[in-house]
N, C-alpha and C positions, 0 to 999 in steps of 0.2 A: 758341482762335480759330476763325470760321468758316472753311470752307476756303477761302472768296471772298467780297471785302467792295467789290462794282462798283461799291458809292456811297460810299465813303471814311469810313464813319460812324462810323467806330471813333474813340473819345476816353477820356478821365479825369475823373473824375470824383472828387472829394478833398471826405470829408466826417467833421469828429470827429479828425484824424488817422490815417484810412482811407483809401487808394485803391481805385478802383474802374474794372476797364474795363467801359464803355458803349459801345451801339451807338445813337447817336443819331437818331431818326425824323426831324429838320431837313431830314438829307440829304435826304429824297425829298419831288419834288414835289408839291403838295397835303394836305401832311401837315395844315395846321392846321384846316381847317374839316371832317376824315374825324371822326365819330363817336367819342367816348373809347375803343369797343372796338375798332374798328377799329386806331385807334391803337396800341391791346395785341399786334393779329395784325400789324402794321406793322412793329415792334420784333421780333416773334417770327422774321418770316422774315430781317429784317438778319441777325438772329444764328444762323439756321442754315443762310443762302444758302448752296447747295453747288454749282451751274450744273446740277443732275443733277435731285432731287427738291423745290429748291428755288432759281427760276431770278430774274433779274435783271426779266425781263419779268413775274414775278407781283407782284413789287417795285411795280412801275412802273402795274402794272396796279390794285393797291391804292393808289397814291396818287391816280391818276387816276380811282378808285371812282366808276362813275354811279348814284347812288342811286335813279332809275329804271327802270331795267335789269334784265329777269332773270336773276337768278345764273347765271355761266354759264365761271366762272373758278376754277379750281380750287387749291386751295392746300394744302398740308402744314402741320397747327400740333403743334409739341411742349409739349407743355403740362409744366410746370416738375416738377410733382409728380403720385401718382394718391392719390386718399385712396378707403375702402372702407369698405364695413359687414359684418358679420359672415356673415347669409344669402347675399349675392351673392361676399362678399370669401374666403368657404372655398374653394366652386369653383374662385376663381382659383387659390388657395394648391393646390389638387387638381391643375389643369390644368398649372400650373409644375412639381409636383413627378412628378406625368407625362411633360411636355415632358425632363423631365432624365435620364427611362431610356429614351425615345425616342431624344434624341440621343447617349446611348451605342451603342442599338442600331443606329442608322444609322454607328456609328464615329467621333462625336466628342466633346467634353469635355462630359460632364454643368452643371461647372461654369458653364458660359459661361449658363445658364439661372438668369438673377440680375437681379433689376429693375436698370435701369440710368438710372432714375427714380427719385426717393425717396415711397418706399410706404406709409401709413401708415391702418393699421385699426383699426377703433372697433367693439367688441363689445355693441351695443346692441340687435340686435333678436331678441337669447333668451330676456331675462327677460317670464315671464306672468304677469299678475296673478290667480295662483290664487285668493289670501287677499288681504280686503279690509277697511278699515275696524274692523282693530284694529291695538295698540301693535308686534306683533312681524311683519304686513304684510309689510315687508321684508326682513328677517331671514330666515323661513323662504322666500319666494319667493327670494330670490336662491340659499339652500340648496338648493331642488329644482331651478331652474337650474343648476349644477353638476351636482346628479345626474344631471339631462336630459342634458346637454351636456359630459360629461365628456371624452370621446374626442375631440370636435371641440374642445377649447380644449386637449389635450395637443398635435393634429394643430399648431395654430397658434400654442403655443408650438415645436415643432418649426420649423416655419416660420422662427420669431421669429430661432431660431439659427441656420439651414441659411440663411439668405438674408439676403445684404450688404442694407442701404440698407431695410429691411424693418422696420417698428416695430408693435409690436401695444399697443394702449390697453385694459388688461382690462376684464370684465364689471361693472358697476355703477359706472362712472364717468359717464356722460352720452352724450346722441345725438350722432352722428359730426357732425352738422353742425354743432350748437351748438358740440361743441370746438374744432371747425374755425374757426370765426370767434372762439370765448374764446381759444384757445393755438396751434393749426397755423400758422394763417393768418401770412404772414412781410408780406403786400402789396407790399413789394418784396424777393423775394428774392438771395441772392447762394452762389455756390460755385465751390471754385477749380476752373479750367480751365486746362489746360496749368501749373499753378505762376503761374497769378494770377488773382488776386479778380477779379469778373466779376458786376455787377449788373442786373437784368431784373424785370420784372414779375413777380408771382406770380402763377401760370396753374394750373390742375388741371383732372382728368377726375375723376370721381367714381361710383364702382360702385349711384348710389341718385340718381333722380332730383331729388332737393332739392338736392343739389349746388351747384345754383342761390344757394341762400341766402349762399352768400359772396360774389356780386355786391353783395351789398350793403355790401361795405367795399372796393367799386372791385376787387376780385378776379374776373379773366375764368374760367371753369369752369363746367362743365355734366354731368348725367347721360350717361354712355355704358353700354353693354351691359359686363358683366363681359369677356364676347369683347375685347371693345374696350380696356377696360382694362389686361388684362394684355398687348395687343401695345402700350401705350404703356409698360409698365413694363417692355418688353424691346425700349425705342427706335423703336418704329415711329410714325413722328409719325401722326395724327388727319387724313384725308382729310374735304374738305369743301371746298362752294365761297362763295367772299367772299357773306354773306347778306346779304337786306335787313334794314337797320336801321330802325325804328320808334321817333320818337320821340315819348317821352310828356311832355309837362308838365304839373307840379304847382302847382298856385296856389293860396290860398287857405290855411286850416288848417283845422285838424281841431275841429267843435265840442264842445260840453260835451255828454258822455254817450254820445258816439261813442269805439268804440275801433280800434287798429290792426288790428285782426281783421275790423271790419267795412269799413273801407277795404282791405282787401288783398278780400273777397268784390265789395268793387264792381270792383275795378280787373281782376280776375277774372274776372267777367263782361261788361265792357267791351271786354277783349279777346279773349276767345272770339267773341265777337258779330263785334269787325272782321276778325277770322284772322291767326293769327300765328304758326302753325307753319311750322315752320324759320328762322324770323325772330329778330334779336335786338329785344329792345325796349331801349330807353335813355331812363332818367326825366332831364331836363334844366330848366334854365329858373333864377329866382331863388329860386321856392318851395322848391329841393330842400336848399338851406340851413338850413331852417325842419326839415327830415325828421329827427325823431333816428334815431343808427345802428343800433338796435334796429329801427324801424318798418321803415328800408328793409332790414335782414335778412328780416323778416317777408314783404315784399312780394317781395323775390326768392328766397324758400324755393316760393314759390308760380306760379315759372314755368312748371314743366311743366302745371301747371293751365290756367292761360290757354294754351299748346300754344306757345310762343317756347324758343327754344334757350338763351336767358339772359336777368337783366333785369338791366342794370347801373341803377348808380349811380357817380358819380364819385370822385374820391380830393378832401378837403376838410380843413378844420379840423375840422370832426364824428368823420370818420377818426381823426384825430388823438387827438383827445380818447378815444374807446373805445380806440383801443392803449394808451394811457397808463392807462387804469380798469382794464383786463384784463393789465395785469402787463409789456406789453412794455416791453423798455430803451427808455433815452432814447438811446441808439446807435441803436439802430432805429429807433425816432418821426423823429428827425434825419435819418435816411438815406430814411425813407420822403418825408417833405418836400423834400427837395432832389433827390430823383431826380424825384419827381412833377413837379415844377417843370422840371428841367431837360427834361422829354420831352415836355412840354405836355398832361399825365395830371392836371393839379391842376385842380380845377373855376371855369371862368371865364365866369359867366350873362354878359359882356359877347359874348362870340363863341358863335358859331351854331352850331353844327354841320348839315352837310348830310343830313336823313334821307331816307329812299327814302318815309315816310307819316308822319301827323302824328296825335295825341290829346292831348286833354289834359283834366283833371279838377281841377273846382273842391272840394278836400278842403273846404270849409265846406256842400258839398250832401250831405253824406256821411251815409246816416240808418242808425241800428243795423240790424243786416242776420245774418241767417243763410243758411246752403246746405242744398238737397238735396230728395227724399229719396233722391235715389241719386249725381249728382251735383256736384261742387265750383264748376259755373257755376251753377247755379240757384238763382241769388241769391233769397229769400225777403223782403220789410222784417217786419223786428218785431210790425210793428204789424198785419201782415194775418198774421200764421204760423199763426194757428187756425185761416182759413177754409181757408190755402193746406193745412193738414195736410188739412182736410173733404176738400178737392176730389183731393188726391191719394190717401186713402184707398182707393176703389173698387178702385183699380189691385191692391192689395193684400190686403185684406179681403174675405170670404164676403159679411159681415154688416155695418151701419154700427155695432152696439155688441151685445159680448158680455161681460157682464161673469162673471167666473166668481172665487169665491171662493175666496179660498189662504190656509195658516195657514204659516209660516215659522218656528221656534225658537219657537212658541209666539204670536206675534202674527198676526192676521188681517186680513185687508185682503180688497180685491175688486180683480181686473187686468180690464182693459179694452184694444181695438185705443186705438194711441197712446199706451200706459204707459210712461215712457222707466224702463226694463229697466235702463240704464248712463248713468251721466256722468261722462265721463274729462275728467280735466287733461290734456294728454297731447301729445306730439308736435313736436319741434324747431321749428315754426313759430310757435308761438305762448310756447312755455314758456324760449324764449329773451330773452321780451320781460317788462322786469322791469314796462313800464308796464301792459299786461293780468294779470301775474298779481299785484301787489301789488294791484290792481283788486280781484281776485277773491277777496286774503285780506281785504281791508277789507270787502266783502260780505258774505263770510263771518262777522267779528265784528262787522258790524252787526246780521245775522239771528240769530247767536247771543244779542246782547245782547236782542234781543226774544223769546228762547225757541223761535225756529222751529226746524225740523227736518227734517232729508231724507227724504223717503217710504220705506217699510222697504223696499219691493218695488225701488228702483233701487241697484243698483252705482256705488258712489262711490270715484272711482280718483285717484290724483295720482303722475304719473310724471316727476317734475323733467328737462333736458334737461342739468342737470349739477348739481354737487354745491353750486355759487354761491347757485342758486337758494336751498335748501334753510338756506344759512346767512345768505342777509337776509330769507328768513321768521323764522328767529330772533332777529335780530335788532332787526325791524321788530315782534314778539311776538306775529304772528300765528300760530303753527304751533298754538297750544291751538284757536285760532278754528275754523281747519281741519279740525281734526280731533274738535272739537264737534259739526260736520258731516256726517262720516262720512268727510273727505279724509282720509286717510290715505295716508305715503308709501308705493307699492308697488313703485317698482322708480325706479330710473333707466335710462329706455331707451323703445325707441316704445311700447310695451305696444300698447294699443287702436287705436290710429292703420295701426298694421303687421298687428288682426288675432290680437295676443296680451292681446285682454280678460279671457280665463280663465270657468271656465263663468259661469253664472248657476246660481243656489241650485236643487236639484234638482228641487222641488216647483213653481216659476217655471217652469222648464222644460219640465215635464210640461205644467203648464196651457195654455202656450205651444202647445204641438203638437199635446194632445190637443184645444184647441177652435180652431186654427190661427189663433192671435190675431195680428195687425198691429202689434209690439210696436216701440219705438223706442230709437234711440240715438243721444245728445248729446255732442259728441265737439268738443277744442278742435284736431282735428288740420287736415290737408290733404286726406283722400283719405275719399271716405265711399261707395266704391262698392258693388253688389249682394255679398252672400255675404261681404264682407271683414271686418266689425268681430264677425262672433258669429252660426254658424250658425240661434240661434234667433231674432234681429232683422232684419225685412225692410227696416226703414225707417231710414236714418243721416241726420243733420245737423250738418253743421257750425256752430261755434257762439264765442265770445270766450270767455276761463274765466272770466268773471264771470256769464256767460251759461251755462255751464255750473253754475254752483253755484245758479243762478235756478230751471232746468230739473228740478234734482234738487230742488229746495223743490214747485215745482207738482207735480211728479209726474207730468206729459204735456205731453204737445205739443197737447193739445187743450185748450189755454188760453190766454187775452189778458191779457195782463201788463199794458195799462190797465184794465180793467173786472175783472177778477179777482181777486180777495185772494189770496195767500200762506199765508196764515195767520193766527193772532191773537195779540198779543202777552197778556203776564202780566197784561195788564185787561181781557185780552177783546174789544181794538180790533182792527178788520180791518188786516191788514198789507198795500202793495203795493210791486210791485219798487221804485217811486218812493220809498219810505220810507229804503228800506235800501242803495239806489244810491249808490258813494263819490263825494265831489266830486271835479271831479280837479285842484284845488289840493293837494288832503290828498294825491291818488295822489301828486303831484310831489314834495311834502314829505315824502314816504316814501320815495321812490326818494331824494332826497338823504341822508336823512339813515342811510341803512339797507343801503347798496350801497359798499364801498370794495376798492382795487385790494386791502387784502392779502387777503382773502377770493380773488381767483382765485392770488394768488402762491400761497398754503396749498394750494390744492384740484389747482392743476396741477403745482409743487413735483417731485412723484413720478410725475406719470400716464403713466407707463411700466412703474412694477414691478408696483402690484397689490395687491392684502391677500395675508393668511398663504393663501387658500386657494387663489389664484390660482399662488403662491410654490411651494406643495408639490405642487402637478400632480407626478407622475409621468413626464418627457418623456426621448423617444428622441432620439438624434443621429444624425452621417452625414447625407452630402451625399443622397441617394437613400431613402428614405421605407421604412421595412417597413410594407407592406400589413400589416392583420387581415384574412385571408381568413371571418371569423366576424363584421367589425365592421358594423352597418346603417347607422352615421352617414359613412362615410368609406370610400370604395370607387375603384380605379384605373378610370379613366375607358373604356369603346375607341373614341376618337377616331381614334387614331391604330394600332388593328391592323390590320397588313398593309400598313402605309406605304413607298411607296418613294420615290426620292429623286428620279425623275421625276414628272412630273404625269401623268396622264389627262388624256384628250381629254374635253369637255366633249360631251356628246351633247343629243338632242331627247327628250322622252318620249312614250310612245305606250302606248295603253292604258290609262291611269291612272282608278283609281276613285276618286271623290269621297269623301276622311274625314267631312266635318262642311260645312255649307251654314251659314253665321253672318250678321245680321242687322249691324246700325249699333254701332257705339261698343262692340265686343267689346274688353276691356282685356288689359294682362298678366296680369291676375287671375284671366280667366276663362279665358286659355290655361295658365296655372301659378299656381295657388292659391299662398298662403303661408299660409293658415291652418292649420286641424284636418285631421285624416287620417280619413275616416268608415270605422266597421270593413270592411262589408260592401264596401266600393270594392277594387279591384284594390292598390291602393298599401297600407291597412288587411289586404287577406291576404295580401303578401307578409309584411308584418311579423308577423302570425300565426304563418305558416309558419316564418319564422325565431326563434320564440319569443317576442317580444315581448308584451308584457302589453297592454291595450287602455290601461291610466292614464299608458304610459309611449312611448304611439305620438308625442309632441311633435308638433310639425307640420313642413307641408312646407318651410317655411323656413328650419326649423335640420337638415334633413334634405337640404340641398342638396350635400353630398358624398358621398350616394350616387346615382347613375344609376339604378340597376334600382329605387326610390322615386320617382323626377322622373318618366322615361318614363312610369309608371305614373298618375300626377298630371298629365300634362299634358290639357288640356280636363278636367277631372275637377274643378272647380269647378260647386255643386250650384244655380247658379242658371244656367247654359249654356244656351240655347235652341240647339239642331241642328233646324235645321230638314229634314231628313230622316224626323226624327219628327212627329207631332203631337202637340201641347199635353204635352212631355217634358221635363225638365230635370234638367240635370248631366249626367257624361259620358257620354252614348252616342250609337250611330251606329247605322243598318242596316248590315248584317254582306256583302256582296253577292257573299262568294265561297258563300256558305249557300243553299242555294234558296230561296224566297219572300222571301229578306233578313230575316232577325228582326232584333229589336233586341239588340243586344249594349255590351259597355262598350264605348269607342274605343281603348282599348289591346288586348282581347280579339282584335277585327278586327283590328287593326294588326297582330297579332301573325301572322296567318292569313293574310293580303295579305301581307307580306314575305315569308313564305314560301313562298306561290305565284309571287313574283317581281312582284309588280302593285305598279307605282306610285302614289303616291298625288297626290290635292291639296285645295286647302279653296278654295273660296267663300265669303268675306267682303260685309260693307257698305264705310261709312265709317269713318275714324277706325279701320282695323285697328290692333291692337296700342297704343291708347292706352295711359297711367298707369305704373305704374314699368316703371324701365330692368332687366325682368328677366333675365338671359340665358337661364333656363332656359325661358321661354315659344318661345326660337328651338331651343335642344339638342333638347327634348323634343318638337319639332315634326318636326328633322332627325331623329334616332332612332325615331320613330315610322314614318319610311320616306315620310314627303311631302316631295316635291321640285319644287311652284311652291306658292304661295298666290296665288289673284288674287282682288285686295282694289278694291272705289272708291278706297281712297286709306291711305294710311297714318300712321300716326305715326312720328318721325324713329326713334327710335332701335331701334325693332322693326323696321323695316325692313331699316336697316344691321347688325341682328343675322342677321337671317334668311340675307341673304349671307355673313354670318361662318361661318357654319353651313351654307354649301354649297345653302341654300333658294334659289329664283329669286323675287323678289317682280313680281307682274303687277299691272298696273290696267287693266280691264276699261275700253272706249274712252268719251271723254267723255260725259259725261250718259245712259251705259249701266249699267243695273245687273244681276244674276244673273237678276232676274225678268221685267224689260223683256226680254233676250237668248232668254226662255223655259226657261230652265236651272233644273232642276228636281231638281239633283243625282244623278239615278238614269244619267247617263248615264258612256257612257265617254270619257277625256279624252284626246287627245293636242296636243302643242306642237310648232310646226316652226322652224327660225330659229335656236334657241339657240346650234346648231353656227356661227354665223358668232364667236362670241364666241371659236374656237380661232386666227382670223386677227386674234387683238388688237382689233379691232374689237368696238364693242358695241352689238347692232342696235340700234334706236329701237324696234322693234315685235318681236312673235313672232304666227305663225298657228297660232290655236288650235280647232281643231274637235272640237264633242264630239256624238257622234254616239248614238244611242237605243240602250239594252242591253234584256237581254233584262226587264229589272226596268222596261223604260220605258213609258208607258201609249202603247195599240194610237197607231197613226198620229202617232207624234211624229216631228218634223222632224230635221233631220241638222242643230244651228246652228254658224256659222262667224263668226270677228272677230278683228281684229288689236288683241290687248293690247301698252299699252305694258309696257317692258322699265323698271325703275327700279333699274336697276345705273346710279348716279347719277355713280360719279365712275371714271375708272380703274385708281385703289387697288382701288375694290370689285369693279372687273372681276377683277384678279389675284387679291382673294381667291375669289373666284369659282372662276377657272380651276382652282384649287390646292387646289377640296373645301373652302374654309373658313380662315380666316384665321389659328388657328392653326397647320394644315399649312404656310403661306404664309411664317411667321416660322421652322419651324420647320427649313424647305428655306434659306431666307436667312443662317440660323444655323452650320447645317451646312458 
């Protein structure tokens, strides 16, 4: 029970021959016309009102929510469950098993460092699509996956046992999110408290920012920083203030030729256009009836794109219908209906709900659409994508066309700027949706049936999002079609989407670099930014995977798919996409006839144990972790050396040299890569030094349980603009304890500055720290010895990393940016103010003067301004105060 229930809301709930206690939202006033999510955080705090962290008045204040109002009311949410992915989910497992010889050494129970959450991770983002487009594909990629990744999947079978409430989903099952919505997902879940059954919403945090995608079965959840993560798996509810909600409505349907993929790029770019970060969006209205629960998986896999904190959708008969397809009891189906009902969570277009803004989108205006070329808003139509490729070109290319001849296993071709290099299936967003990828296997065996053929020179990848997929291609008897193509299965897992495309053919390669061609790649993911999908590709777009099998027939992007043939069929007639385009009667008639529940009952059955190879790991026991002081993948953190059980005073910094000067829309990606490790980088010779082979350096994402690799890696992403240098990219900085300042890598300096004792900080644009919820873009920031970044503006969940990590995040004053201020990075920085944050207090502002060094040109000014402070909430000040949020849990603990 809560320890305080001021609205009397506690009741029974009796469903099936189950009882259940419920905290019913009736009690509080203005519960029926607050937003469906709202609703979710409504329920949330009934059940964990305590007078202390979670008061009668935030109650009160939530049902009274003025949806014009700036947020301004803070609230504690415990979210029900944390789910994880393998890159971000090791760390935690690293950090926890840290945290547990920490609090020995401080003198208490190791054990007590035990999710108190139930936990649950999905090992998807290891396997790379080495081998492509043949029969054994997957077979040996998932084998060298194992080789690669061997010590990190004993570490977290370790885990699996060392820690209560902890489930591990092994490698080559499916993307974390997809599982999540085919088998996690409970929608209403229930577990005993005190010795009785106890039913609530299904709520998560999620270590990967798609997390998002299970809004789409009325599931409230969203990307947090792995930091964040693991203090909600060790009870610390989720700081944040009640947001504005945005509602969208859907009218209209979707036409003939249009797919989910290009309705999720409009709706994408729709709201980037109005701004919606830190915002929920909530699709509502009659139309969302019409939405099957695939599409709106699709469109809320794609929230952190549009920059919103969630996108729901409501709980319906549609709901209904996918729990019942994917295996869940009809105990559950039952319980999910009568509790939806009774908490006023089941979707009613008659009542309104009150939004703080309003959109809406007529889905029959919806025209095939792609993204990019570096961006997930930049929406492209179809129909112009050649001239938009022309025009974006420049940006890229020396030259408007180089063609340079290549011979590959004996076949010859010519590659030219705009060769799409890759076209992956690929990515929980779209490969979840059985209506685009049955699309894209009917495409497939229509272009087979005419003789077409995929260009030799592109990489053709197919990374199912679970093993479903895989058995109603078979059954629908497309898998020959597919792989007529060159799809072949390579992994189950993000593969390309995360960055683990696997090389291009070596001779591609070469010609790539040596005549530094403008090569592309066509991808059905989410995220298509600089440097992320394949060192040798500058250009990414996003694309439908029927769109993606189109891409791989032209063989560039420097084509119009009306006016352009395909190819020619066995008479010699010009083929066009129009030709070989499926009707999407037939798609419908395919998904009926080719999709049934026992296919996920088979597939999910076991997904917990794992194959034989998974079975025979090698794993240590014991509460407490033996380090390999020898191992590169998996290394004891020092987070916590020389901790004591008091806090430090938070002080002001003075002195500080500027690391890196960064421009607009710098991602997680470019502060901590997940991709390739390049030899000659700092991160590349450690690994040298410590033996490693160059074929066996994996990347930095499965390399996230070592430290002395991440530090190394962090800004070390090879498309970086530091604007410290001129026309310079990837990681480096001027060096400025060095006379004349050379250029040096940013870890080199770092390394040099901390040792002279010089603080550091970064100068940002906009949109600091946008795209995934990395943690290590905040650790590898704090480790490197910077301690403020002041950004224009930030992205939500890098920001609140940055203070988990003891970083102070600033925002240079309104309508002020680095270069309006005159800030030219050579100067020296100090901040005054911070020290007010030791009297609990958290300024509004800090005074930041950075005055001319000796590196600064003759007659520069001394400039002066007050950044605001975006320690937003007073959770984040505590973690603040305490060096970092896990010191914060691990003093609470103690």
């Amino acid at each position: 029970m809560s320890a305080v229930n001021s609205f009397d809301s506690l009741d029974t709930l009796s469903v099936a021959g189950s009882d259940y206690q419920v905290f019913r939202i009736d009690a509080v006033e203005g519960y029926e016309t607050l937003p469906f999510s709202l609703k979710v955080l409504l329920e949330n705090l009934l059940r964990t009102e305590d007078g202390a962290n979670v008061t009668a008045d935030q109650i009160r204040a939530l049902g009274s929510w003025d949806p014009a109002a700036e947020p301004d009311t803070e609230i504690q949410f415990t979210p029900a469950r944390v789910v994880m992915q393998d890159f971000t989910g090791v760390p935690c497992i690293v950090d926890l098993a840290t945290m547990r010889e920490a609090v020995a050494a401080l003198g208490g129970d190791p054990n007590k460092i035990n999710p108190l959450a139930p936990a649950e991770l999905v090992i998807d983002h290891s396997v790379i699509a080495d081998l492509f487009g043949t029969a054994d594909a997957l077979e040996r990629n998932v084998e060298i996956e194992y080789e690669r990744n061997g010590e990190r999947y004993q570490f977290l079978r370790w885990g699996q046992t060392a820690f209560d409430d902890f489930k591990v989903v092994p490698p080559g099952t499916g993307i974390v999110h997809q599982v999540n919505i085919e088998h996690l997902a409970k929608v209403t879940y229930t577990r005993e408290v005190g010795g009785v059954l106890r039913a609530y919403p299904d709520t998560c945090v999620g270590t990967d920012s798609h997390t998002t995608m299970v809004n789409g079965l009325g599931v409230l959840g969203w990307g947090v920083g792995g930091i964040e993560a693991e203090a909600a798996m060790l009870g610390q509810p989720v700081s944040m203030l009640i947001p504005k909600v945005v509602g969208f409505k859907l009218t209209g349907s979707i036409p003939t030729g249009v797919t989910a993929t290009d309705v999720v790029l409009t709706i994408t770019e729709m709201l980037r256009k109005h701004g919606v970060v830190g915002k929920f969006v909530e699709f509502y209205g009659a139309g969302v009836a019409a939405v099957p629960l695939a599409n709106r998986a699709t469109i809320g896999n794609m929230s952190p794109e549009f920059g919103s904190t969630a996108a729901m959708f409501p709980i319906d008969d549609v709901t209904l219908d996918y729990l019942r397809l994917t295996g869940r009891s009809e105990a559950q189906v039952a319980l999910v209906e009568a509790y939806s009902k009774l908490q006023s969570l089941w979707h009613d277009p008659s009542v309104e709900p009150r939004f703080s803004e309003y959109l809406e989108l007529d889905l029959s205006t919806v025209v095939p659409s792609i993204a990019g070329p570096k961006r997930p808003q930049d929406r492209i139509e179809l129909s112009v994508a050649k001239s938009a490729f022309e025009a974006a070109l420049p940006a890229y290319a020396t030259t408007a066309s180089t063609p340079v001849p290549v011979t590959v296993g004996g076949e010859q071709f010519t590659l030219d700027n705009g060769a799409v290099t890759i076209a992956a299936i690929t990515s929980c967003t779209n490969t979840s949706n059985p209506s685009v990828m049955l699309a894209a296997g009917l495409l497939a065996r229509n272009a087979a049936q005419k003789g077409l053929k995929a260009k030799p020179w592109v990489k053709t990848t197919l990374a199912p999002g679970s093993k479903v997929v895989t058995d109603y291609y078979e059954k629908a008897g497309l898998t020959d079609d597919l792989e007529a193509l060159g799809f072949y299965t390579v992994g189950y897992g993000c593969t390309t989407c995360i960055g683990n495309s696997g090389p291009l053919a070596d001779e591609i390669s070469t010609a790539i670099n040596e005549h530094d061609l403008a090569v592309t790649a066509v991808l059905s993911g989410n995220r298509n930014f600089e440097g992320r999908i394949n060192p040798d590709v500058k250009m990414n777009y996003l694309a439908s995977p029927p769109l993606v099998i189109a891409y791989a027939l032209a063989g560039s992007m420097n084509f119009d798919f009306e006016a352009d043939a395909l190819g020619t069929d066995r008479d010699g007639n010009d083929v066009y996409l129009r030709d070989i385009w499926p009707d999407a009667a037939e798609v419908q008639a395919t998904i009926d006839s080719s999709i049934d529940t026992g296919m996920f009952d088979h597939q999910y059955a076991s997904v917990f144990e794992g194959d034989e190879r998974w079975r025979s790991l090698p794993t240590p026991d014991g509460a407490t972790f033996e380090w390999d002081s020898e191992s590169t993948y998996v290394r004891k953190p020092p987070y916590f050396d020389g901790m004591t059980l008091e806090t430090t005073p938070v002080s002001d910094i003075a002195g500080a040299r500027v690391l890196a000067k960064l421009g607009d829309s710098v991602t997680t990606d470019h502060i901590s890569p997940a991709g390739s490790i390049k030899a000659d980088s700092p991160a590349g010779q450690y690994l040298t030094e410590h033996g490693v082979d160059r074929k066996d350096f994996n990347s930095y994402g499965s390399r996230r349980g070592n430290h002395e690799v991440m530090i190394r890696g962090t800004f070390a992403n090879i498309r970086l603009k530091n604007q410290l240098l001129d026309n310079v990219e990837g990681g480096f900085t001027r060096d400025f304890t060095q006379p004349d300042a050379p250029q040096a890598f940013i870890y080199d300096a770092s390394e040099r500055y901390q040792a002279a004792g010089v603080p550091l900080v970064i100068f940002a644009g906009k949109e600091y720290g946008s795209g995934s919820s990395r943690d290590w873009a905040a650790k590898g920031t704090s480790l490197l010895g910077v301690k403020a970044v002041i950004a224009e503006s930030f992205e939500r969940i890098h920001r609140s990393n940055l203070i988990g990590m003891g970083v102070i995040p600033l925002q240079f004053p309104a309508g002020e940016t680095a270069d309006s201020l005159g800030l030219d990075g050579t100067e020296e920085v100090s901040i005054s103010g911070i020290t007010a944050l030791n009297e609990g207090t958290t300024p509004r502002t800090v005074r930041v003067t950075a005055s001319p060094s000796a590196h600064s040109a003759a007659g520069k000014a001394v400039v002066e301004f007050d950044a605001v402070v975006r320690i937003d909430t007073p959770g984040e000040a505590d973690y603040y105060r305490n060096g970092g949020i896990l010191q914060y849990v691990l003093r609470s603990l103690v």
